[in-house]
Backbone as a ProteinNet text record, in pm:
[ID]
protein_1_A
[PRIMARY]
XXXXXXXXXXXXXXXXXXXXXXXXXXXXXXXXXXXXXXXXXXXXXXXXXXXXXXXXXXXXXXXXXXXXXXXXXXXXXXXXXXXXXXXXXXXXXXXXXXXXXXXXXXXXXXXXXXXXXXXXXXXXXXXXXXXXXXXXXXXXXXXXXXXXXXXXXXXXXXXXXXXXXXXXXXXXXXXXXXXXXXXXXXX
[TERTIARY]
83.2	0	88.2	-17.9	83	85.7	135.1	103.1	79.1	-45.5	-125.8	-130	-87.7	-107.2	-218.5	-374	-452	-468.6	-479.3	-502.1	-630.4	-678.2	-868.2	-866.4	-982.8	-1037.7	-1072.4	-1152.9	-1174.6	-1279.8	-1354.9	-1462.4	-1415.4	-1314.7	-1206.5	-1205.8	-1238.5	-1193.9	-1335.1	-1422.7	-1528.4	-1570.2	-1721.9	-1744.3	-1694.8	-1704.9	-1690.5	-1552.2	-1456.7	-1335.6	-1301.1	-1350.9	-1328.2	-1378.3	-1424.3	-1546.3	-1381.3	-1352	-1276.1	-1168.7	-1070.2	-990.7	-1031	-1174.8	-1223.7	-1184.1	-1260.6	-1255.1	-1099.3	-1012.2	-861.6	-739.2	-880.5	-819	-894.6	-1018.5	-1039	-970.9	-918.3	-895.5	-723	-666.8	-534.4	-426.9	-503.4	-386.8	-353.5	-284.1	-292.4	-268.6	-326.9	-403	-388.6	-323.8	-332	-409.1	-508.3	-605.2	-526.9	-421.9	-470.7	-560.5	-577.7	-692.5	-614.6	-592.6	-568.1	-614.1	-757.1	-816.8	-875.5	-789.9	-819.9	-990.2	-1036.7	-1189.4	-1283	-1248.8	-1314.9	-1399.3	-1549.7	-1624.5	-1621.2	-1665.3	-1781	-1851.3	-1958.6	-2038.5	-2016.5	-1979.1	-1984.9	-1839.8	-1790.5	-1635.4	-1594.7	-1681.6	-1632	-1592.2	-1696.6	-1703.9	-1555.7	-1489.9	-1397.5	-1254.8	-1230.2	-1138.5	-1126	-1246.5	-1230.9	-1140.6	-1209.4	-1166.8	-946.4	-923.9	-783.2	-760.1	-785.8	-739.3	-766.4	-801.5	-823.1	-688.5	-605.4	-469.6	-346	-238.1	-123.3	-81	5.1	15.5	95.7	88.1	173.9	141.7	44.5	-41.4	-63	-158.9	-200.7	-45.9	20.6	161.8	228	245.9	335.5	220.8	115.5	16.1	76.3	31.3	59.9	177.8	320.6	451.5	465.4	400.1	404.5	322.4	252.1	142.7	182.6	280.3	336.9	466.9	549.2	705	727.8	649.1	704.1	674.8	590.1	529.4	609.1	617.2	718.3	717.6	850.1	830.8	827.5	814.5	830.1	670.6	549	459	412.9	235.1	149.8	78.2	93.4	24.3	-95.6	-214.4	-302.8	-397.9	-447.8	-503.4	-618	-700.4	-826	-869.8	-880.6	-923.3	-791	-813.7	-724.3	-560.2	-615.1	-561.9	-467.5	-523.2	-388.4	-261.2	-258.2	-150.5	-56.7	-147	-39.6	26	-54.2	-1.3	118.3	72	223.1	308.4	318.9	438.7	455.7	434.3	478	555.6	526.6	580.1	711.1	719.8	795.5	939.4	905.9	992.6	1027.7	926.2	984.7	1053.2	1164.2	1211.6	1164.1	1167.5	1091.8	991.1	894	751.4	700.3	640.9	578.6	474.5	412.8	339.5	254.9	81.1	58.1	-100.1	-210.2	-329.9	-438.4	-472.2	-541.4	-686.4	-808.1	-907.3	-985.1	-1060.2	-1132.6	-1053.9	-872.7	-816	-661.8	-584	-495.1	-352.6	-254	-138.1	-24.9	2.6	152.8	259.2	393.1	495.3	513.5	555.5	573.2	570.2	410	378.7	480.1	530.5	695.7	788.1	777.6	914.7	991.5	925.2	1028.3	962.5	1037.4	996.2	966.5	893.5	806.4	919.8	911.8	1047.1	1013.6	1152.6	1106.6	1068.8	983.5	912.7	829	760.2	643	543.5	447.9	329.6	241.3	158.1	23.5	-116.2	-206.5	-333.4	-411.9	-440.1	-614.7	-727.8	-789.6	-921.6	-1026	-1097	-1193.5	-1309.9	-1413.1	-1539.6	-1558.2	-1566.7	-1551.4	-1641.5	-1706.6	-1818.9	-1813.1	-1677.2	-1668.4	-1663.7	-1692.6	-1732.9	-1566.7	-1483.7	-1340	-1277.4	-1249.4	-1177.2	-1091.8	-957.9	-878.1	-779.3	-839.4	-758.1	-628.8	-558.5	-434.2	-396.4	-396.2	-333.1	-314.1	-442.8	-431.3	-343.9	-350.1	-256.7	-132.6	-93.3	60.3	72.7	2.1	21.5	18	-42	-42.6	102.2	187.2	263.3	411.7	382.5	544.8	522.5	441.3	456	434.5	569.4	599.2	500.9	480.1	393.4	255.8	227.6	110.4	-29	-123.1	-269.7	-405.1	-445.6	-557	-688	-805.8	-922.3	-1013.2	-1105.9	-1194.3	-1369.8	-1444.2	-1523.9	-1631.5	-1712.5	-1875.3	-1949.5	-1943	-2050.2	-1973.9	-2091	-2077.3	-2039.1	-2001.9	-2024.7	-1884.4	-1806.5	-1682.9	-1650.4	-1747.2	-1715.7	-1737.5	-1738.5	-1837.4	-1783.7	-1664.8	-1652	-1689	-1765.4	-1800.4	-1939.6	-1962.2	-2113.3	-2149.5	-2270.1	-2355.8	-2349.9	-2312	-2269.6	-2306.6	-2392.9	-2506.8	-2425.4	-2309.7	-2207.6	-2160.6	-2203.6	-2181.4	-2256.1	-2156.5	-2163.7	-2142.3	-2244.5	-2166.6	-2108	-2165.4	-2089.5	-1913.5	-1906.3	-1776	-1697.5	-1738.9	-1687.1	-1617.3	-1717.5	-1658	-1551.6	-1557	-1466.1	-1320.8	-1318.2	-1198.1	-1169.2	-1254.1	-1201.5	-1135	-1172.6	-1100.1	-1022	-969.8	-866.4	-758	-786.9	-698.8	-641.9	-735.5	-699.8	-600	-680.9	-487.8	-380.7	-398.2	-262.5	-210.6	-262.6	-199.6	-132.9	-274.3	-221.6	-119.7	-53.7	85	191.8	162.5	288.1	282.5
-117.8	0	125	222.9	303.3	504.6	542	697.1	768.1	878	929	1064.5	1185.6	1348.6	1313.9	1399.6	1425.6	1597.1	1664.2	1852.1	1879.2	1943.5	1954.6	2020	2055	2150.6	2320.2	2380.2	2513.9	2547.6	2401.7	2378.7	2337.3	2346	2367.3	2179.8	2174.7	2036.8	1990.5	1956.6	1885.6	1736.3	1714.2	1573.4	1484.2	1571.1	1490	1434.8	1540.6	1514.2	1410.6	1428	1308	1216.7	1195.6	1052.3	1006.7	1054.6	1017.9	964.1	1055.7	963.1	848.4	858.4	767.2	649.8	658.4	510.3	455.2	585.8	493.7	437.7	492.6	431.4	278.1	267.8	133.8	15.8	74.1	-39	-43.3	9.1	11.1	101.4	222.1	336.8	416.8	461.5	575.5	717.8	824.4	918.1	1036.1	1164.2	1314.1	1354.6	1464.5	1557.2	1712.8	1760.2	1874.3	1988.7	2098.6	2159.4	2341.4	2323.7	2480.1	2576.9	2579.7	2718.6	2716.5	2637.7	2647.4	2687.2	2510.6	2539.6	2626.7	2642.1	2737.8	2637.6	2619.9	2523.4	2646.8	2577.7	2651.9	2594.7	2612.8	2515.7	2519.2	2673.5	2695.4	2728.4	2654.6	2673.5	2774.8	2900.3	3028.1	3085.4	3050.5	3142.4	3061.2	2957.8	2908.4	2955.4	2976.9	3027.3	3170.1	3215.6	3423.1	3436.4	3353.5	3319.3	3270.9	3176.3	3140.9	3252.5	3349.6	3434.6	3588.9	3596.8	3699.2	3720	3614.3	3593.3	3606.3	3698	3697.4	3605.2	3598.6	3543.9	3405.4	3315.5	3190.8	3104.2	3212.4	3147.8	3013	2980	2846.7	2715.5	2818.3	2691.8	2686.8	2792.2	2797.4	2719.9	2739.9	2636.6	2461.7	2464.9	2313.2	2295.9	2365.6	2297.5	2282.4	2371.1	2370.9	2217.8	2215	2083.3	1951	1977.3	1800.4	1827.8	1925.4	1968.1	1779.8	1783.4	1685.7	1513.7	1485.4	1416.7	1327.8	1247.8	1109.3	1192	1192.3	1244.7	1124.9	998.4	887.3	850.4	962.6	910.7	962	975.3	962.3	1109.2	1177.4	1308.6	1268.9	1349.8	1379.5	1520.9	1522.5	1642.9	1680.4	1789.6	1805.2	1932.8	1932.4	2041.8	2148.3	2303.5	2335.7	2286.6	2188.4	2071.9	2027.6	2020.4	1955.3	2042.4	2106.2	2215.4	2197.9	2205.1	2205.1	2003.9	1926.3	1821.1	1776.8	1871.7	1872.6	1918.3	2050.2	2101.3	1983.7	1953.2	1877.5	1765.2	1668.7	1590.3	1697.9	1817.9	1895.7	1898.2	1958.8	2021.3	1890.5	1818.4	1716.8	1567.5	1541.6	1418	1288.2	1172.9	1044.6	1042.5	1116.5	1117.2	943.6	901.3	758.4	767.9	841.1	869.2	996.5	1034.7	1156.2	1108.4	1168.2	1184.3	1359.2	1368.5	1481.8	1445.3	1474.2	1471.9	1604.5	1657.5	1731.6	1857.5	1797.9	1895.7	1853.3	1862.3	1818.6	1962.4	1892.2	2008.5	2009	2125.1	2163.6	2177.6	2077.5	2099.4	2245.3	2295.2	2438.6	2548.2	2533.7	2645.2	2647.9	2570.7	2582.4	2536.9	2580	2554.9	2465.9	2352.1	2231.5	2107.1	1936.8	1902.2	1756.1	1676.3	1573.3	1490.3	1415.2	1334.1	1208	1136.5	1028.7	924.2	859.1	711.1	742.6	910.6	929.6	884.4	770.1	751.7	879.4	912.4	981.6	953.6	1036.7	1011.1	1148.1	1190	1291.2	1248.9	1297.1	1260.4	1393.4	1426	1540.8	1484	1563.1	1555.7	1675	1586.3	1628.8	1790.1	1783.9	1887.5	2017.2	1980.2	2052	2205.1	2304.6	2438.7	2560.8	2443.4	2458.4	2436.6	2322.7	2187.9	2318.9	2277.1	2374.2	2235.7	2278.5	2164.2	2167	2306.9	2333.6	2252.1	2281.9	2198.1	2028.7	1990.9	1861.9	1812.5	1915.4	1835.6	1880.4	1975.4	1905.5	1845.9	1822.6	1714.7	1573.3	1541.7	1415.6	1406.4	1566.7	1557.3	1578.3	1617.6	1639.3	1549.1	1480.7	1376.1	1192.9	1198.8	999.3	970.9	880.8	819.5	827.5	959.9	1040.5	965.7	913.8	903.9	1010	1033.3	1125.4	1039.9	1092.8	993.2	1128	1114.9	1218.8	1109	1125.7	1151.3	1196.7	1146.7	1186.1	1321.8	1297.5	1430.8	1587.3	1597.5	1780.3	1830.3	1803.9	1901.5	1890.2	1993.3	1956.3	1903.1	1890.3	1794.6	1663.2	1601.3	1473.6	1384	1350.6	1253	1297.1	1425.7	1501.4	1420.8	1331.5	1329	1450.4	1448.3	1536.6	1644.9	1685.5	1797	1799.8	1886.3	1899.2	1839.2	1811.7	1790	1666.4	1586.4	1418	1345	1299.1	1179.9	1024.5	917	839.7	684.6	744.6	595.7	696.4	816.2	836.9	888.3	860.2	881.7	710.5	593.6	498.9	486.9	486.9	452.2	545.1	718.9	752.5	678.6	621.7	590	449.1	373.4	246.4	269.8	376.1	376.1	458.6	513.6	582.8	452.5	377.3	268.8	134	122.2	108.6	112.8	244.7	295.9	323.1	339.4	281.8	107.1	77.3	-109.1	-95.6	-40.2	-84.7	-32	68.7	108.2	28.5
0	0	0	-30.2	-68.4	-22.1	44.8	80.9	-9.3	-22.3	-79.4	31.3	-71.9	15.7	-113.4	-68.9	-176.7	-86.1	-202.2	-194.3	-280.2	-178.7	-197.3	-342.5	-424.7	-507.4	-422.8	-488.8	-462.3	-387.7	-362.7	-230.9	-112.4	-78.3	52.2	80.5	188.8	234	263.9	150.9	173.6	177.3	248.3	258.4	146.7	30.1	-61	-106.6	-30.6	-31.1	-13.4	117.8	220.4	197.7	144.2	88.5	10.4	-79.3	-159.7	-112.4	-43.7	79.5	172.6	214.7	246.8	207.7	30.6	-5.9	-40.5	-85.7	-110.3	69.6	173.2	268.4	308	276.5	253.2	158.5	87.5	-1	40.9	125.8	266.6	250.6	172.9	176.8	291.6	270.9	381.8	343.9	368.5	304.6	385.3	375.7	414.1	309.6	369.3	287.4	385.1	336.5	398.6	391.5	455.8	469.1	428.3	268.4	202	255.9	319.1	348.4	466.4	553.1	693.3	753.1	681	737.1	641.5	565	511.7	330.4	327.5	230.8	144.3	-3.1	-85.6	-142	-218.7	-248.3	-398.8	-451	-586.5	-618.5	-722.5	-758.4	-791.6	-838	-849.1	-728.4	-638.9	-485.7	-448	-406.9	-358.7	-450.1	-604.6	-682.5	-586.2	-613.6	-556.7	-420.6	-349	-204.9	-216.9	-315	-334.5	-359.6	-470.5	-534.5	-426.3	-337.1	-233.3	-161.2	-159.9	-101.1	-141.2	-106.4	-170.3	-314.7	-424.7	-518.5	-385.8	-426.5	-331	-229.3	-144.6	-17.3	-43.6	-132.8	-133.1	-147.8	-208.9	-264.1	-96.9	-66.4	76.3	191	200.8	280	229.9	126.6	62.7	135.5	94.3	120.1	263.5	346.7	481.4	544.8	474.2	563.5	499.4	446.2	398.8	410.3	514.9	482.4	607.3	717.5	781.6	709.5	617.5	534.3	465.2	431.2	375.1	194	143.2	20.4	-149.4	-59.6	-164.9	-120.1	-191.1	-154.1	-344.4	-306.2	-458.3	-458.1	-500.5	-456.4	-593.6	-499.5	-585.5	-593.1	-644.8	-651.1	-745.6	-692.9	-760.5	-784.3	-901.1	-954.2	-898.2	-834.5	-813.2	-749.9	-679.7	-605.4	-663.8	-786	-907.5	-922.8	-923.5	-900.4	-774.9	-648.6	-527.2	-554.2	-619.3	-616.6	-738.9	-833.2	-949.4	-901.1	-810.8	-757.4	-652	-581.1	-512.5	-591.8	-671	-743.4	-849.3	-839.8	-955.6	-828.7	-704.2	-593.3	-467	-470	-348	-402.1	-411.9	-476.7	-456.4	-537.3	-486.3	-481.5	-543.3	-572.1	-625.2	-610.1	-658.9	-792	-776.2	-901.1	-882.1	-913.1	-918.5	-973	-987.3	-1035	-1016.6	-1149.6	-1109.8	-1100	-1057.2	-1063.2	-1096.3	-1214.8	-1281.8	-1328.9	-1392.4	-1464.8	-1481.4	-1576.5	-1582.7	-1586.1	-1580.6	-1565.2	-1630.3	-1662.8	-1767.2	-1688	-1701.3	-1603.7	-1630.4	-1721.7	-1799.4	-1686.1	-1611.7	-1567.3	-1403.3	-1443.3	-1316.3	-1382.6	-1531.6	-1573.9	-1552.6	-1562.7	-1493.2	-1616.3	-1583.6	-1646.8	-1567.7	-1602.3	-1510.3	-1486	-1342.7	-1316.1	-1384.7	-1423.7	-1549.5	-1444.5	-1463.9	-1407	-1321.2	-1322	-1206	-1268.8	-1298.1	-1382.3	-1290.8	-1395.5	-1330.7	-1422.1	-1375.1	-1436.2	-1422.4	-1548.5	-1513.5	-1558.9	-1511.3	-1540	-1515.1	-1649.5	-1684	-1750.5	-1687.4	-1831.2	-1944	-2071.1	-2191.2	-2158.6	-2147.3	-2080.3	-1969.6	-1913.8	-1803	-1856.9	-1801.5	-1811.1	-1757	-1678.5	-1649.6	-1724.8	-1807.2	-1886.2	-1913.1	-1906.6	-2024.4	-2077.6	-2196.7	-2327.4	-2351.1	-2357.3	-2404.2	-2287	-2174.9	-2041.8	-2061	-2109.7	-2122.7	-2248.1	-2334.4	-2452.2	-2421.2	-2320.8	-2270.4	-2190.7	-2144	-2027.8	-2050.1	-2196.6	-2265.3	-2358.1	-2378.9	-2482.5	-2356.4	-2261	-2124.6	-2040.7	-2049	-1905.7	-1922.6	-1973.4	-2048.2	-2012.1	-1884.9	-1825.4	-1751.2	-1839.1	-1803	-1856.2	-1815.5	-1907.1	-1897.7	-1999.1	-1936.2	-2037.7	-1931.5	-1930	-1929.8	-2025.3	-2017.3	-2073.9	-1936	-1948	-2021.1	-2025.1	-2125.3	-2062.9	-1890.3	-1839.9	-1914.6	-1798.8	-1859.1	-1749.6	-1643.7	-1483.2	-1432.9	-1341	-1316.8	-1210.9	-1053.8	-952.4	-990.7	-1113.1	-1134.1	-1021.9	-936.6	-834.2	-680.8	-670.2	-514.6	-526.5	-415.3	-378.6	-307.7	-391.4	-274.9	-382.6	-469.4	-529.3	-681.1	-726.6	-861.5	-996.6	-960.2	-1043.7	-1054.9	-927.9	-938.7	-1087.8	-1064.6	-1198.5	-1109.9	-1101.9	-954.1	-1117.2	-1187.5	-1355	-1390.1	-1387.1	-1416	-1281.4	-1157.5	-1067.9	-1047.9	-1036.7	-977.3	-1113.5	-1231.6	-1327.7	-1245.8	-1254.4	-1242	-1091.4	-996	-860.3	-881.9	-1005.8	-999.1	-1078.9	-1140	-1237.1	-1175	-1021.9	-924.7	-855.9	-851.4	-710.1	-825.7	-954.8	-999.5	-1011	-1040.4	-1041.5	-890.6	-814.6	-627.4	-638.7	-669.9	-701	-736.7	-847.1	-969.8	-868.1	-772.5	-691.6	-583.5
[MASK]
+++++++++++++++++++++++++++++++++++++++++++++++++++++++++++++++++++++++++++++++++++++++++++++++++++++++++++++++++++++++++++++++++++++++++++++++++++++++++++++++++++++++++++++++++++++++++++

């Protein structure tokens, strides 16, 4: 089994988060969610972006590096939606990364100027539909990252793996959740 930092989306550290850690601690991971905005939900992904973006340029990166600085660095970072970001840097800046997954957006090493460490497999996963999706991102991220796969989805909504949330999809949620808990398996 295998250590897993997962870094919330832009709805702070919700049930649904946690649902998600939940299930990759059932199946015998072991799992940090830290908490970017100290307590702080949203329900609507704009309202939670405004809220990141209310804060110095960095806050969110210097939160991230701070709440996994004591943290094992030969672990699986994942990340969601904004999430994906504090979890690429992490895999870009902390050595011995194991692998990587985004959930509802994928990432350009580029935008840290760096380039993916060779043998980190990762995974994203988006719906074709999403109202976020940014494409250019995903086609480098399919064209800079060897061992990268990206999986896109039929819905239209961008939490599709948050229960509880107008945006669940629960047919392309369990798909990206067993195609996360693979790629844990393979490590």
């Amino acid at each position: 089994m295998v250590e897993v930092i997962l870094f919330h989306h832009a709805g702070g550290l919700t049930d649904g988060v946690l649902a998600f850690a939940s299930a990759l601690r059932d199946a015998g991971h072991t799992v940090h969610t830290p908490d970017l905005f100290e307590g702080h939900r949203f329900d609507d992904v704009a309202d939670g972006v405004a809220f990141a973006q209310s804060h110095p340029p960095g806050t969110m990166a210097r939160r991230a590096a701070e709440a996994i600085a004591d943290l094992p660095t030969h672990a699986v970072y994942g990340g969601m939606s904004m999430g994906a970001a504090r979890a690429a840097e992490s895999v870009l800046e902390r050595p011995g990364a194991r692998g990587a997954f985004f959930l509802y957006g994928a990432i350009a090493p580029s935008w840290w100027d760096a380039e993916w460490p060779a043998g980190v497999p990762s995974q994203a996963h988006v719906n074709a539909g999403d109202p976020w999706r940014e494409v250019e991102a995903e086609e480098e991220y399919v064209a800079a990252v060897p061992d990268g796969e990206l999986f896109v989805y039929e819905g239209r909504g961008h939490l599709f793996a948050e229960p509880g949330h107008p945006d669940h999809d629960a047919d392309s949620a369990a798909m990206a959740l067993d195609r996360v808990l693979a790629l844990l398996g393979e490590l």
